[in-house]
C-alpha positions in Angstrom: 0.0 0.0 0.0 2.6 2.1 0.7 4.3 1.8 -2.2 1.0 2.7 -4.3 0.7 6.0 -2.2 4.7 6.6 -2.3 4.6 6.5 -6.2 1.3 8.3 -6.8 1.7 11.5 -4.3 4.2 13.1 -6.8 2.2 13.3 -10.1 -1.3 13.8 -8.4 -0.2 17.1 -7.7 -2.0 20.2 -10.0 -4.2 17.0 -12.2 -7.8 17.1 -12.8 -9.9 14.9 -11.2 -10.6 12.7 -14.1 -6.7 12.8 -14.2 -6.2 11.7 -10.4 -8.6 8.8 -11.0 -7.2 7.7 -14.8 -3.3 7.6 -12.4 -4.9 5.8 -9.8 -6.3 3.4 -12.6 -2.2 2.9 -14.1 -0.6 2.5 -10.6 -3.0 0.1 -8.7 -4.6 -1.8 -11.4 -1.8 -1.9 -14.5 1.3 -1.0 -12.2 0.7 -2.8 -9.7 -1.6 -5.3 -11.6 -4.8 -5.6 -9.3 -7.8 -6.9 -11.0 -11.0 -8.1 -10.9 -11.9 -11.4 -9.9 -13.7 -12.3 -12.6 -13.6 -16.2 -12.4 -14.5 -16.1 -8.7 -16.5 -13.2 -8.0 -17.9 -14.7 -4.9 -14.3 -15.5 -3.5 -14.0 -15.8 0.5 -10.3 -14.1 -0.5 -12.1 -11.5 -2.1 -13.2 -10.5 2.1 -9.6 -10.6 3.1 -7.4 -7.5 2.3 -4.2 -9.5 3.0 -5.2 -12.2 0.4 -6.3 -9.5 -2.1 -3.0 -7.6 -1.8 -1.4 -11.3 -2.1 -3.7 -12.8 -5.3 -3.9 -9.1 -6.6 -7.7 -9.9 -7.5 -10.8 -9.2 -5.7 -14.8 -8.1 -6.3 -15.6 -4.4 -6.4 -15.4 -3.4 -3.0 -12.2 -5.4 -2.4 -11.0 -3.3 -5.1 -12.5 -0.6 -3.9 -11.5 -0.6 -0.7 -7.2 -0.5 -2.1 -9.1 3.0 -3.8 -10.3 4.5 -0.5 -7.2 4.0 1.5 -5.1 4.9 -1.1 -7.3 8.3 -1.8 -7.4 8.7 2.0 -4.1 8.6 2.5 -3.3 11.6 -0.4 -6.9 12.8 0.7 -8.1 12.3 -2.9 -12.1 12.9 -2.2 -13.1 9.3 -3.5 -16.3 7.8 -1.3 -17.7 4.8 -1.5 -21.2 4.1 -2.9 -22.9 0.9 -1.8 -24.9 0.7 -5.0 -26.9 -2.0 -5.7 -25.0 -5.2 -6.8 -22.0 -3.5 -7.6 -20.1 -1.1 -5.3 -18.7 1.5 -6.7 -17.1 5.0 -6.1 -17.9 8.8 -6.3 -15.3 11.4 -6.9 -17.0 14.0 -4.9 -15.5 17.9 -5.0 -13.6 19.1 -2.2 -16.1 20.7 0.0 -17.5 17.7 1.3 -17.1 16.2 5.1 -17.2 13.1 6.6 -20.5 14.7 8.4 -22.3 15.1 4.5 -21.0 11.3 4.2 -23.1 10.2 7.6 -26.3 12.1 6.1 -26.1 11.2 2.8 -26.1 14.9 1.2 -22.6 14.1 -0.4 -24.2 12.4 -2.9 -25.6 15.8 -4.7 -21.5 16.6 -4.9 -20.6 13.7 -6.3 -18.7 14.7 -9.9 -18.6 11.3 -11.6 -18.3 7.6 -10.0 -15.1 5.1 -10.6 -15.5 1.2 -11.1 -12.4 0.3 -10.2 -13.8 -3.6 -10.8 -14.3 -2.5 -14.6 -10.6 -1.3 -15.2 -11.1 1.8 -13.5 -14.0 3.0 -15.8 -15.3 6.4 -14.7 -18.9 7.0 -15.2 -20.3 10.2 -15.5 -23.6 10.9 -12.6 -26.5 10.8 -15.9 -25.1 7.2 -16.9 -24.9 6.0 -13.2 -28.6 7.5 -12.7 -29.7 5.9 -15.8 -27.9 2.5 -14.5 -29.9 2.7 -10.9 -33.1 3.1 -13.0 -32.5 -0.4 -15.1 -32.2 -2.0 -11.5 -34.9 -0.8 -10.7 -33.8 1.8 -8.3 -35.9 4.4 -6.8 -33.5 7.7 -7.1 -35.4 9.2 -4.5 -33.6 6.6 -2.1 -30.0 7.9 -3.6 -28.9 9.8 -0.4 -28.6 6.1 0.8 -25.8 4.9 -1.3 -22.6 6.6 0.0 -21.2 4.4 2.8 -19.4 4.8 5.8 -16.9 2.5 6.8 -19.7 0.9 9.0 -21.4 0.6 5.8 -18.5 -1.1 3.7 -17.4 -3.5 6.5 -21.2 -4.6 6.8 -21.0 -5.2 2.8 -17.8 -7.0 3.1 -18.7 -9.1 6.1 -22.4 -9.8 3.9 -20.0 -10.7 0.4 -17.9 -13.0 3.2 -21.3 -14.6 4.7 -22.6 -15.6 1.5 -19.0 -17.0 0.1 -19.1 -19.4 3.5 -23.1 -20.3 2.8 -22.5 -21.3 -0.6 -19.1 -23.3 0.4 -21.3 -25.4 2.5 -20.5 -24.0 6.0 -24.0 -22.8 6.8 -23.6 -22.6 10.7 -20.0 -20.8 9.9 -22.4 -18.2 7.5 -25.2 -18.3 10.4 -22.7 -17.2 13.4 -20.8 -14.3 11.2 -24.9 -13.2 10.4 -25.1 -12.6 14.3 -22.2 -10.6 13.8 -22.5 -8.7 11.1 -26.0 -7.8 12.5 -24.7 -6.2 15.7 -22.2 -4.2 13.7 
């Protein structure tokens, strides 16, 4: 991770955002050679940041997730957004706060979303609205999307649940439930 932050911090500086994510994009998923997991979406390493860093594959919020610290770190104002099926994240300007991320008003300053699972692709916010409406998805409910990190570890620990249901561990997938629930 560090040496993903160490190499991006110096040619960040003075970029447009569109520019900020397309270097992300070259030094975590071509440099560095992350990708996703598309032979095993539903992975249990996909839930397990060490794996991921080690196997260099993961879903979207695995991937996602090597994003948000990454952005944190250079405080690159990416959030996550716990869209349906396919997390996902929003390049929001620089006036946001953590606060606007609680309420869910970030989401009106959201510039464009990133899917880091699809090679980085950035989406502009009328083909992400347009995306939520094939779902169906009621827009009105939008303010929900950006998570927390309560919000992404709940996703993670869900992804991780059904990974351990399906593998045949059902009273493994039942006690992490209990867990996840109290979370």
């Amino acid at each position: 991770m560090n040496e993903i932050i160490d190499e991006l911090k110096p040619i960040i500086k003075d970029e447009t955002p569109e520019e900020i994510v397309h270097l992300l994009n070259q030094v975590i998923l071509y440099d560095h050679g992350f990708n996703g997991n598309i032979r095993n979406y539903s992975s249990i390493n996909n839930s397990f940041i060490d794996r991921v860093f080690q196997d260099k594959v993961s879903n979207p919020i695995g991937l996602s997730a090597i994003y948000l610290i990454v952005a944190e770190a250079l405080n690159i104002p990416l959030i996550g957004i716990n869209s349906p099926g396919h997390f996902v994240l929003g390049y929001v300007d620089r006036d946001y706060s953590r606060e606007n991320l609680e309420d869910g008003s970030v989401i009106e300053n959201v510039e464009f979303y990133v899917d880091p699972f699809n090679n980085g692709k950035i989406i502009q916010t009328d083909n992400f609205d347009h995306w939520l409406k094939e779902i169906p998805f009621d827009l009105n409910e939008k303010q929900y999307l950006p998570a927390t990190n309560v919000d992404i570890v709940r996703r993670v620990m869900n992804n991780l649940i059904h990974s351990i249901f399906t593998s045949g561990e059902k009273e493994t997938a039942k006690q992490l439930l209990r867990i996840n629930e109290n979370i």
